[in-house]
N, C-alpha and C positions, 0 to 999 in steps of 0.2 A: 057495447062500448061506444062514448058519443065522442067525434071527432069535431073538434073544432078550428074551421077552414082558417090557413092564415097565423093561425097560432102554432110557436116550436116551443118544443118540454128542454127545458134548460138542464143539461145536468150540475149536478153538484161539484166544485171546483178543487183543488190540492190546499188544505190549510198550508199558512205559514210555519207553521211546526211540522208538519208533514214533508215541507220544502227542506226545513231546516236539518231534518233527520236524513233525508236520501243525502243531501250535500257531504254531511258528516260523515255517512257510511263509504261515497265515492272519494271523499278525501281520505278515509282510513284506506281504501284501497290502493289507491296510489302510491299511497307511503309506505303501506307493505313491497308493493310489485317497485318502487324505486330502490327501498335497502334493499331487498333479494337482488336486483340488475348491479347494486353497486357496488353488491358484496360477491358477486362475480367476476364483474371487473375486475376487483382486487385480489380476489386468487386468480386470477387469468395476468394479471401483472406481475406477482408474488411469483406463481410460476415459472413464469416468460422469465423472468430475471433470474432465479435460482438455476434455469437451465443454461441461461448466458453466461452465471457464473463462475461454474461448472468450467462451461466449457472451456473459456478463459483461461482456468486456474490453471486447464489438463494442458495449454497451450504454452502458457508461464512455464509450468515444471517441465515439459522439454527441451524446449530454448534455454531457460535457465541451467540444466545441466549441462545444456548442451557447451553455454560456452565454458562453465565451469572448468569443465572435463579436455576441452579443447586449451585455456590458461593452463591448466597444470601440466600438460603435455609440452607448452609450448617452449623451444628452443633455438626460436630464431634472433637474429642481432639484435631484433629489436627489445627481446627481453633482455637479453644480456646488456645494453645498453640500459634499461631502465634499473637493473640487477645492480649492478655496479655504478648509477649514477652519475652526473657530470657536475662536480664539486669546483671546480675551475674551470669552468668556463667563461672565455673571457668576457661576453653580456652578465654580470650581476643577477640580473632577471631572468635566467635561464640557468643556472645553478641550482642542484639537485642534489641530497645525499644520497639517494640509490635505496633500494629495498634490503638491500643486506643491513646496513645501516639500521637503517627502521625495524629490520629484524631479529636487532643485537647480532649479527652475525652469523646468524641459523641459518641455512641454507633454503633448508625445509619449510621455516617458517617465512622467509621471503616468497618461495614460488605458493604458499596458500595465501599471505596477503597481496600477490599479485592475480590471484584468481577472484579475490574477495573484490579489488578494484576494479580488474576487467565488466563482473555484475553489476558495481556501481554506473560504470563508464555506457555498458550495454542497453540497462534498464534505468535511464533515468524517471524522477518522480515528478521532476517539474520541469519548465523550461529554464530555468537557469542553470538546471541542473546538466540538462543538454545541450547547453549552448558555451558552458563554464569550464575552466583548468581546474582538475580535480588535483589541489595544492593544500597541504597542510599550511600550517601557523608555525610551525616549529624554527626558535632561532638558532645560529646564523642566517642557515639556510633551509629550507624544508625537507624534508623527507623525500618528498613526491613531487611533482611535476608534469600529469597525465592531461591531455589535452582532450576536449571533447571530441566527437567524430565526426568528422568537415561533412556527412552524408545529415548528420542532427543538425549541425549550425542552419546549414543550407536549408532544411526544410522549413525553419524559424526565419533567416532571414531573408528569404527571394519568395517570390509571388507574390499572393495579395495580401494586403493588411489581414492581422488576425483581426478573429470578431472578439466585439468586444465583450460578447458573450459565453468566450471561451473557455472550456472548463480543463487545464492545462494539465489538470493529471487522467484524463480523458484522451487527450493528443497524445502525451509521450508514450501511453500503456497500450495504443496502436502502430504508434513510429515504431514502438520495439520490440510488437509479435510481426511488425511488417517488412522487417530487417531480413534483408539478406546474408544468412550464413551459412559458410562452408559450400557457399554456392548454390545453396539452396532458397528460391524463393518463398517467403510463407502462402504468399497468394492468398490474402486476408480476406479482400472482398468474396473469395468465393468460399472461404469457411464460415463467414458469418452473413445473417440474412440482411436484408436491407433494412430492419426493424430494429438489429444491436448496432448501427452505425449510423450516425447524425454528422452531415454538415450543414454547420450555424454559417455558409457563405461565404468563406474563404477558401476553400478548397481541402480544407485538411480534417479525414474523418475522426470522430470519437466514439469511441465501444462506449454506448449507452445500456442501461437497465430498464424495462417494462414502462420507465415512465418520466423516461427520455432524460435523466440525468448520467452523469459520466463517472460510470467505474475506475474505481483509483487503486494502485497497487503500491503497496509498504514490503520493501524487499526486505527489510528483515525487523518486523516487530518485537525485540527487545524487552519492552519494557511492557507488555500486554499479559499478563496472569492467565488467561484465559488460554492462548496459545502454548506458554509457556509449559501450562499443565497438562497438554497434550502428546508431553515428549513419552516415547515409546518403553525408554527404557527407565521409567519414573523418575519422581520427582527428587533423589538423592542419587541420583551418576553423575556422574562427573564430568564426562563430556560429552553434552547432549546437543551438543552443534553436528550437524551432520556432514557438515565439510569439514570438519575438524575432529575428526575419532582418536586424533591420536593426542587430544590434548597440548597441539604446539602454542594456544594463545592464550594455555594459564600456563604456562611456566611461571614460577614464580622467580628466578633470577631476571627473565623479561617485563616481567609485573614492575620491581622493583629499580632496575637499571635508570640509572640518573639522566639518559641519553633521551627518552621522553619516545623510545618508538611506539609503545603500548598505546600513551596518551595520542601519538597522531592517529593511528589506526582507527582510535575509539572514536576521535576525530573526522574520521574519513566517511568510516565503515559503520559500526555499530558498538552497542558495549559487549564486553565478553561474558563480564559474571557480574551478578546481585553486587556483590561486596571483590574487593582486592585484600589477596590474601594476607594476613594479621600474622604476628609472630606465635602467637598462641594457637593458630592452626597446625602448628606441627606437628607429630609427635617427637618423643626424644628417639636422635637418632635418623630421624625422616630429614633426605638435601632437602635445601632448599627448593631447589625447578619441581620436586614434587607436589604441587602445591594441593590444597583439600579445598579450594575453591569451585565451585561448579559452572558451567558455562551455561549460559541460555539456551534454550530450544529453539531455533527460527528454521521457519519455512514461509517463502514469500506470500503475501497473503492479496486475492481480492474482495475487494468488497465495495457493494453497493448501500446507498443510505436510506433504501426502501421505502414506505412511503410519505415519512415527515422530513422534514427538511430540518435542521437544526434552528432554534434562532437566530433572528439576522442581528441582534445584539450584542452574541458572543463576541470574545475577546477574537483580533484579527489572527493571531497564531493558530485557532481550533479551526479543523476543516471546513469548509462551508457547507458543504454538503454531510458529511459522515458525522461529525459532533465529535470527532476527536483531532489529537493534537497531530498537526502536520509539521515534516522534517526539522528541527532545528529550533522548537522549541524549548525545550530544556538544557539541554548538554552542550547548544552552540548549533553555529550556524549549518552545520553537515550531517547534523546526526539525524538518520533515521528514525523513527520511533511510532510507536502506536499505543500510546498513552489515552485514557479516555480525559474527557475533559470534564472538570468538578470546579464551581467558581469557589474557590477554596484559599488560603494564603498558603506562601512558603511555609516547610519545603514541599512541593510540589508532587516529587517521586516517592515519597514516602505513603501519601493519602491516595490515590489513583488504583483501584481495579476495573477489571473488564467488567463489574457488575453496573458500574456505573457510564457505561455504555448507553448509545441510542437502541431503544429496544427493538426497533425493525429494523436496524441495518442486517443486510444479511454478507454471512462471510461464508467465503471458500472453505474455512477451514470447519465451520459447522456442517457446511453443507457435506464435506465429507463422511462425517459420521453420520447421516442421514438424518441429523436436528433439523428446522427448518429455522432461519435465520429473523423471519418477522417476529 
């Protein structure tokens, strides 16, 4: 073999096609190995949120009966003061017809609309809601008169400015698993990890979801099909309110009573039935207070808006985060509700199911049944 001094054997270099193919095949890798990491992510968020849910909900439906159970118990002046109302008193502005009043004179149905208010009063949705006199519209004088709790005012107005980033049904759905009742502290930060609570820098936390937006809770979703159709004892009983078995809020002499308690209540609280009961609901023979109207199913619900955020073009009444309709958008300024949102014309209540929901919001009340909510 002849060597020749001086002289290097050059080898043969990468074509440009050659270059262009590894390029190609290292960028298809990447893009696999990035959607696999991102679609991890997402169930590790999906997750994390459906667990915070969860736990949330299991924390709602305690407190929540708790104080239910404690309002229909309660017997002290200060109900019988709200009971019997102050119709003359001599401030204008502070005249009340009382809960008897409002409740045609039922007894029974006074102390369950004073337990229905209590949950309003306890579990506020927003902050006006917490900061506000829970006052009917009704003329002379109103019905009601219930005054927010100096322990909510306070935490809205002393410290720091809120952020401006606030996501307010996030604050109150912590103000009001962090309440003190019956002298029992919830000791919230040490139920929940540092990862479902976000302070945006004003000191006041919010139960966030996997991907750091704020869980918001609809104390009584009403107007939601989806809910509704979850009631235990089907979709044709009669009273399928579960603080109300005994049917006090269809009566139908109360329905009808020209004194307008029903309409504050629905007001206040939420609505009671699909429809008010019709003369041709009767049979012959059937009183009147037995009415054939059915009540709604409600059970408090939370829910997170999972991973798309709604348009920011929506009309300002739809949630900003969940894509449905927040408090007081159809029925008036008080009424709860959990309507989806469809840009649609009047009438409004008539065209809205759950189906036309954000598809990954996830709720408490799916997660129940073991559906997963994305």
């Amino acid at each position: 073999m002849k060597r020749y001094p001086g002289k290097t054997v050059r080898r043969p270099g990468f074509t440009i096609v050659e270059i262009l193919v590894v390029l190609a095949i290292i960028g298809i890798l990447v893009a696999i190995t990035a959607t696999a990491a991102s679609q991890v992510i997402l169930r590790q968020k999906v997750s994390v949120t459906e667990t915070t849910v969860l736990k949330v909900s299991r924390m709602v439906d305690a407190q929540w009966q708790a104080v239910f159970d404690d309002a229909m118990k309660d017997n002290s002046p200060l109900y019988t003061f709200y009971l019997n109302g102050d119709p003359t008193n001599a401030t204008p502005a502070l005249r009340f017809q009382g809960l008897l009043a409002m409740a045609g004179g039922d007894s029974n149905r006074a102390r369950l609309i004073w337990a229905k208010l209590r949950l309003r009063q306890e579990f506020p949705m927003n902050i006006t809601e917490a900061t506000s006199v829970i006052r009917d519209n009704s003329a002379p004088i109103p019905f009601i008169r219930l005054p927010a709790k100096p322990a909510y005012v306070s935490y809205f107005t002393t410290g720091l400015p809120l952020s401006p980033q606030r996501q307010e049904w996030a604050l109150c759905l912590y103000l009001a698993l962090n309440s003190v009742r019956g002298g029992r502290d919830a000791h919230l930060d040490q139920s929940l990890s540092t990862n479902e609570l976000l302070d945006r820098g004003d000191g006041r936390p919010e139960i966030v979801d996997g991907w750091g937006n704020g869980l918001a809770l609809y104390r009584w979703p009403a107007l939601n099909a989806e809910v509704d159709a979850l009631c235990p004892q089907g979709p044709n009983a009669r009273n399928r309110d579960p603080h109300d078995p005994r049917g006090l809020l269809l009566d139908g002499a109360w329905w009808t009573s020209p004194t307008g308690g029903r309409w504050a209540f629905e007001q206040l609280c939420h609505l009671v039935s699909p429809a008010p009961p019709a003369a041709n609901q009767y049979p012959v023979g059937e009183k009147l207070q037995v009415s054939r109207a059915r009540a709604y199913y409600m059970v408090p619900v939370v829910a997170s808006a999972g991973r798309y955020l709604p348009d920011p073009g929506q009309p300002s009444g739809v949630h900003p985060t969940l894509g449905i309709w927040q408090p007081g958008q159809i029925y008036g300024p008080n009424v709860p509700d959990m309507m989806d949102y469809a840009p649609v014309a009047p009438p409004l209540y008539a065209i809205f199911d759950a189906r036309r929901s954000f598809d990954d919001n996830i709720y408490s009340y799916r997660l129940r049944l073991g559906a997963r909510g994305d």
